[in-house]
C-alpha positions as a Markdown table, in Angstrom:
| # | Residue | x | y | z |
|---|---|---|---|---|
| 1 | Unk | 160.0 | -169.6 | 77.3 |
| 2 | Unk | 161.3 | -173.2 | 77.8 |
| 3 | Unk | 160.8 | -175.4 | 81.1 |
| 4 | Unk | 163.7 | -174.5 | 83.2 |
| 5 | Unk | 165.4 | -178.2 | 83.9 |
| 6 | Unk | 167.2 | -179.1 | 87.6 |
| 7 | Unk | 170.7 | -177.5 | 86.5 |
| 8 | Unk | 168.7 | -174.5 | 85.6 |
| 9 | Unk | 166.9 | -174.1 | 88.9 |
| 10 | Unk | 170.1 | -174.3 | 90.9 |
| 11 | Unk | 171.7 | -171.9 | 88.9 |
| 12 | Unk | 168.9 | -169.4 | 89.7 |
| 13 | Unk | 168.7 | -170.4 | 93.6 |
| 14 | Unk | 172.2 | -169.7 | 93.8 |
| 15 | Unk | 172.5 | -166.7 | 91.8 |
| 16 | Unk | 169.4 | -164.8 | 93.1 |
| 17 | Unk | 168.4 | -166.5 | 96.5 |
| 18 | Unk | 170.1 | -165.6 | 99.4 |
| 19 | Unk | 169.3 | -169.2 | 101.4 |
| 20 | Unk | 168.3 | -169.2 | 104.9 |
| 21 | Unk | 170.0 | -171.2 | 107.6 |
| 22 | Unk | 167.9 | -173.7 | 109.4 |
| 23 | Unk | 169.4 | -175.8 | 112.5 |
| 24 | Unk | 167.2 | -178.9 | 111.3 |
| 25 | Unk | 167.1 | -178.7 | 107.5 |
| 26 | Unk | 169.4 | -177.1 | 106.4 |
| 27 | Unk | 169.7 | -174.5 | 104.0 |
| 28 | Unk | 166.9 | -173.0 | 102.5 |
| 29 | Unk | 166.6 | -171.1 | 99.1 |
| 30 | Unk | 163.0 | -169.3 | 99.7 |
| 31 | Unk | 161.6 | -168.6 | 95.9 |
| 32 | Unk | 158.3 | -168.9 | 94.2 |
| 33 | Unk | 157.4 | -171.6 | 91.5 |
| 34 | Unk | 155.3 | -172.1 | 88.0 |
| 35 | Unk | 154.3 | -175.6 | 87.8 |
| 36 | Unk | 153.8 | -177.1 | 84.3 |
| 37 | Unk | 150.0 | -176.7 | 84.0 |
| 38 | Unk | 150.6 | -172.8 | 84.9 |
| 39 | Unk | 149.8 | -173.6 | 89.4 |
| 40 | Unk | 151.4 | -170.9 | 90.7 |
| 41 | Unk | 153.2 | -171.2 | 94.4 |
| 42 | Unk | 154.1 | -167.8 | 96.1 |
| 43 | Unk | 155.8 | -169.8 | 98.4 |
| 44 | Unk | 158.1 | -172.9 | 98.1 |
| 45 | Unk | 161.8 | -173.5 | 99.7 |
| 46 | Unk | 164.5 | -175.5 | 97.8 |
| 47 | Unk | 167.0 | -178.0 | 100.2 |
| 48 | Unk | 169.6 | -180.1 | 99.2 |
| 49 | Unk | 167.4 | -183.6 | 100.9 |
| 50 | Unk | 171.0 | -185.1 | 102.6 |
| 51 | Unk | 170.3 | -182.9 | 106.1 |
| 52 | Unk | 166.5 | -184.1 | 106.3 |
| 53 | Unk | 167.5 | -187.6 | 105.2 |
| 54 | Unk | 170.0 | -188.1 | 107.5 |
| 55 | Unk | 167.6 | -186.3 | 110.3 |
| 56 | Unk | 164.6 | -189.1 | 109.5 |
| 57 | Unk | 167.7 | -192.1 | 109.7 |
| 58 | Unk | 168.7 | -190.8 | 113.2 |
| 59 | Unk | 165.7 | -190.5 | 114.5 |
| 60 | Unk | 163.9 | -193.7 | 113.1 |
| 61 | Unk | 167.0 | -195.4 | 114.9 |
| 62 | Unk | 166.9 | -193.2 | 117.9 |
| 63 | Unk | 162.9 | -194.5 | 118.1 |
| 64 | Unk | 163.8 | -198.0 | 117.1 |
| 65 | Unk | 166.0 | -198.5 | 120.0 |
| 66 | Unk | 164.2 | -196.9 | 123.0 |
| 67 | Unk | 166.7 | -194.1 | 123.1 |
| 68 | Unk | 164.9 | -191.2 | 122.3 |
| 69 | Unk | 164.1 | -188.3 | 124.9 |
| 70 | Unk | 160.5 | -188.1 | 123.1 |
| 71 | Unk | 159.3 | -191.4 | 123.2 |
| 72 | Unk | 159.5 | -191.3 | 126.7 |
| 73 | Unk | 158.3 | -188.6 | 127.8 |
| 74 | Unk | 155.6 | -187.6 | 125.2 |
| 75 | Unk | 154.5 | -191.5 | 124.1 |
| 76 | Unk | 155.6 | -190.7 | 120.6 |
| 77 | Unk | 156.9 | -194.0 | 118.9 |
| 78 | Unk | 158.5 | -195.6 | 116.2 |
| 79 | Unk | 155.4 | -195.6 | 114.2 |
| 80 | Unk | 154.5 | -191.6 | 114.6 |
| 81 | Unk | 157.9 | -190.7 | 113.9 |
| 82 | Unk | 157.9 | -192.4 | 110.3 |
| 83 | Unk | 154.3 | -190.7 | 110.1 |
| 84 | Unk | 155.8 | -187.7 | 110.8 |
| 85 | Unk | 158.7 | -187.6 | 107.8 |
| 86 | Unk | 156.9 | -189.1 | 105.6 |
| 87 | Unk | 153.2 | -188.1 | 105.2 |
| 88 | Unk | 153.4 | -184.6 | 107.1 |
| 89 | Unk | 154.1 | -181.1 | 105.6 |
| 90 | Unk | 153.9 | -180.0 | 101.5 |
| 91 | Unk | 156.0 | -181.6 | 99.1 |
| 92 | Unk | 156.5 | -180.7 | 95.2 |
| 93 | Unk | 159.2 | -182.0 | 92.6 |
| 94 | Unk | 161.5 | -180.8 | 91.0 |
| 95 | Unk | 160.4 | -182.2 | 87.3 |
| 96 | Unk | 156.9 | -180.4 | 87.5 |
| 97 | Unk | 158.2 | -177.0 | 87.7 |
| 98 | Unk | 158.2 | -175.0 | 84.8 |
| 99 | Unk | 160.3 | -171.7 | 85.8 |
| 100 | Unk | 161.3 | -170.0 | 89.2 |
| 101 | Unk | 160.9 | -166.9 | 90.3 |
| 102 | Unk | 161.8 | -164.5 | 93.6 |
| 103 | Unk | 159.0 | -164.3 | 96.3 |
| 104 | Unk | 157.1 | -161.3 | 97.4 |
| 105 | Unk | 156.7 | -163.0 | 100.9 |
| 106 | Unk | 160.5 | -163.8 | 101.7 |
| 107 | Unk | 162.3 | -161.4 | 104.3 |
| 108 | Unk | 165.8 | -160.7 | 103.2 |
| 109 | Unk | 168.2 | -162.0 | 105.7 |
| 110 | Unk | 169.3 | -158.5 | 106.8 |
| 111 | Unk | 165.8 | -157.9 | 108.2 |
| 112 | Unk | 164.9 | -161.8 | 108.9 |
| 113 | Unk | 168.1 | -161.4 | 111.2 |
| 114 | Unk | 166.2 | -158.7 | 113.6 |
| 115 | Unk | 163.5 | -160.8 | 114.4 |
| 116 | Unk | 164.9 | -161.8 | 118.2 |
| 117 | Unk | 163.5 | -164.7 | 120.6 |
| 118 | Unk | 159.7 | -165.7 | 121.3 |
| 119 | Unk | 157.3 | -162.9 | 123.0 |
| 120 | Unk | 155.8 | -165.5 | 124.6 |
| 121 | Unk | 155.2 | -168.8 | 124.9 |
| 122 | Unk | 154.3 | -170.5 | 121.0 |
| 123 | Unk | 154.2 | -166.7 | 119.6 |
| 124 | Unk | 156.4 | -164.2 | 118.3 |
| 125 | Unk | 154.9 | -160.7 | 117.5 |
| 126 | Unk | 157.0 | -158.1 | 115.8 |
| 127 | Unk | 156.5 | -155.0 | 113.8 |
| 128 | Unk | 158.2 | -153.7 | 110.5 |
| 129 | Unk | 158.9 | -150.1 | 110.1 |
| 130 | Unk | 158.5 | -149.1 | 106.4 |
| 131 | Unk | 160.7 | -146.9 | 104.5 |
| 132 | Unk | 158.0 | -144.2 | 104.2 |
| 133 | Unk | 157.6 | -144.5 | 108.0 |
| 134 | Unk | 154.7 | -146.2 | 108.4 |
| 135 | Unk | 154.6 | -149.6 | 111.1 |
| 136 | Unk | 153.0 | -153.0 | 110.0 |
| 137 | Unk | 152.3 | -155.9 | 112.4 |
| 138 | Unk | 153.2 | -159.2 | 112.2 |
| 139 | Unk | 153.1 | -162.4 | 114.2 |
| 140 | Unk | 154.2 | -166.3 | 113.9 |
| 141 | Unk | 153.8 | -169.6 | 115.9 |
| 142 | Unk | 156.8 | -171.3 | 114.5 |
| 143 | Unk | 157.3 | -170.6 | 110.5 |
| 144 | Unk | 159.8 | -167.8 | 109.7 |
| 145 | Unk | 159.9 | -168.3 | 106.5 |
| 146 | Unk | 157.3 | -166.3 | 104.3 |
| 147 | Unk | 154.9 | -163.7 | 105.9 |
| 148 | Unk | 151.9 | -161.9 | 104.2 |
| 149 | Unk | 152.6 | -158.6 | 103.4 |
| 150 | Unk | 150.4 | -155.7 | 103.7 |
| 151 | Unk | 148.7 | -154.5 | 100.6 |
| 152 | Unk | 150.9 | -151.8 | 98.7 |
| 153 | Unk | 153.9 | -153.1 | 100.2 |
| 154 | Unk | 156.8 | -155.3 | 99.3 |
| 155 | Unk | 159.4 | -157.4 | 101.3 |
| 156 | Unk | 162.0 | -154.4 | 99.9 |
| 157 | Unk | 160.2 | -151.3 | 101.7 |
| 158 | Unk | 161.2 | -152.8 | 105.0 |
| 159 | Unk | 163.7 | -150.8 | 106.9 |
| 160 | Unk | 163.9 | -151.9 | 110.1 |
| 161 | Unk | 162.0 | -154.8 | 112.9 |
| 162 | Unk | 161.1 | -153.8 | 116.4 |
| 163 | Unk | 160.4 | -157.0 | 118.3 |
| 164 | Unk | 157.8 | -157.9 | 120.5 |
| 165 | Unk | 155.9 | -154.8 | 119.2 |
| 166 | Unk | 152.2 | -154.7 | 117.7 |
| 167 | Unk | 150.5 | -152.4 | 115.2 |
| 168 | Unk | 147.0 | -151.2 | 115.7 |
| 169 | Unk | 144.3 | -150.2 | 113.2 |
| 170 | Unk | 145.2 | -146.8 | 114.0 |
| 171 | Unk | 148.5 | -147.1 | 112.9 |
| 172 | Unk | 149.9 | -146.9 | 116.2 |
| 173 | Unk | 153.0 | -148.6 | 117.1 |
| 174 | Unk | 152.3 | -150.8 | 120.7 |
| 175 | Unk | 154.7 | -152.3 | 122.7 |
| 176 | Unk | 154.1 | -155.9 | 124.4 |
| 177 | Unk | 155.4 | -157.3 | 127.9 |
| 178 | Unk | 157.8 | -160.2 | 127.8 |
| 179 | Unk | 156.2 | -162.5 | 128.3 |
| 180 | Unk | 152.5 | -161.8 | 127.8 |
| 181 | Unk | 150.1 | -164.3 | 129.6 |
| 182 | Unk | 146.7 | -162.5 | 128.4 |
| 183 | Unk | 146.5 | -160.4 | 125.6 |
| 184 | Unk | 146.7 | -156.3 | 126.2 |
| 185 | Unk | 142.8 | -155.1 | 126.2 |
| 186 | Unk | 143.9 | -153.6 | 122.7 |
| 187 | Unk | 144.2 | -156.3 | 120.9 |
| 188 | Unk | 141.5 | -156.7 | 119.4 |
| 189 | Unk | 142.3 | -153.2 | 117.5 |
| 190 | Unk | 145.8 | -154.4 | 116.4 |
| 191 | Unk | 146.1 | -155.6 | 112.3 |
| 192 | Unk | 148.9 | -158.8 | 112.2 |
| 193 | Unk | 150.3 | -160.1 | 109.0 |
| 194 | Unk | 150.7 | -164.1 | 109.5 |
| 195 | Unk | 153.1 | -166.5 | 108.7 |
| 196 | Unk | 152.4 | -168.2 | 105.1 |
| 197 | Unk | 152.4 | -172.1 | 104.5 |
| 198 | Unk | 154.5 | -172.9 | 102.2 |
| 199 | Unk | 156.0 | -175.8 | 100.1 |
| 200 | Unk | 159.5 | -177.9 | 99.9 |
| 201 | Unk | 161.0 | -178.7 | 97.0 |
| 202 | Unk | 164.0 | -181.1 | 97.7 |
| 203 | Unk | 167.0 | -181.2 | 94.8 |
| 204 | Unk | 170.3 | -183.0 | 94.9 |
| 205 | Unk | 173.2 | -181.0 | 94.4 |
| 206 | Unk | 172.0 | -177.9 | 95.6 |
């Protein structure tokens, strides 16, 4: 099978990829990748690079000027804002992927769409019912994007969310206040599939 080039990457995004709406970066086609010496990444998201782009130039300026809300009040500056966009987070091109395929670990949008509002403060806990039934738990700080899935299972056998809800070993299907300022004594019973880190992959014309 030949290297799939840009053109053919986009076609593939498009035609498979249902692309998930960020406020910040835009749109986001959520796939996994082959590099060229056969690395393979469950987990990468394509963007066109004009919505982060023009993100970084606001907010270098924004810094540059005194202006921003953040340098104020958190001592962030000029300096750790450039830091930020331009050594944080994982980065692959384009020209080192050999072929794309679908990921195991993206949520279609009709079920990433249930997920509501934080549980509490810097966590979001959820469960998925299954097809067959059964209840899974799952849990994020911040990244919606890909989540582990339990072993036998795929993104596809998920019928439904039920938010702010925890699983325990047992099986059994918990229920958490809103908000939660201690963890229920239970806890320690419950089984939570994480969020997974993931790559970017940024391509013009997408």
């Amino acid at each position: 099978m030949r290297q799939q080039q840009t053109e053919d990457i986009i076609k593939f995004l498009k035609a498979n990829i249902e692309p998930l709406d960020d406020n910040a970066y835009g749109l986001g086609y959520r796939a996994s990748v082959y590099l060229t010496d056969g690395t393979f990444l469950p987990c990468v998201i394509f963007r066109n690079p004009k919505t982060t782009v023009n993100l970084a130039i606001r907010r270098f300026k924004e810094e540059h000027t005194g202006k921003s809300i953040f340098s104020r009040s958190l001592g962030l500056g000029y300096y750790d804002i450039v830091k930020t966009f331009v050594t944080k987070g994982n980065c692959i091109n384009d020209y080192d992927i050999d072929r794309v395929e679908k990921s195991k670990y993206a949520f279609p949008l009709t079920i990433q769409s249930q997920i509501r509002g934080e549980t509490t403060m810097g966590w979001t806990g959820f469960a998925a019912k299954m097809k067959d039934g059964k209840h899974f738990g799952f849990g994020t700080t911040f990244h919606w994007e890909f989540f582990q899935m339990p072993v036998g299972y795929s993104v596809d056998d998920i019928e439904e969310i039920i938010n702010h809800s925890y699983v325990l070993k047992t099986g059994e299907l918990r229920s958490h206040k809103v908000p939660f300022f201690e963890h229920p004594d239970d806890y320690k019973d419950a089984v939570i599939h994480r969020e997974r880190p993931f790559f970017d992959c940024y391509i013009d014309n997408l």
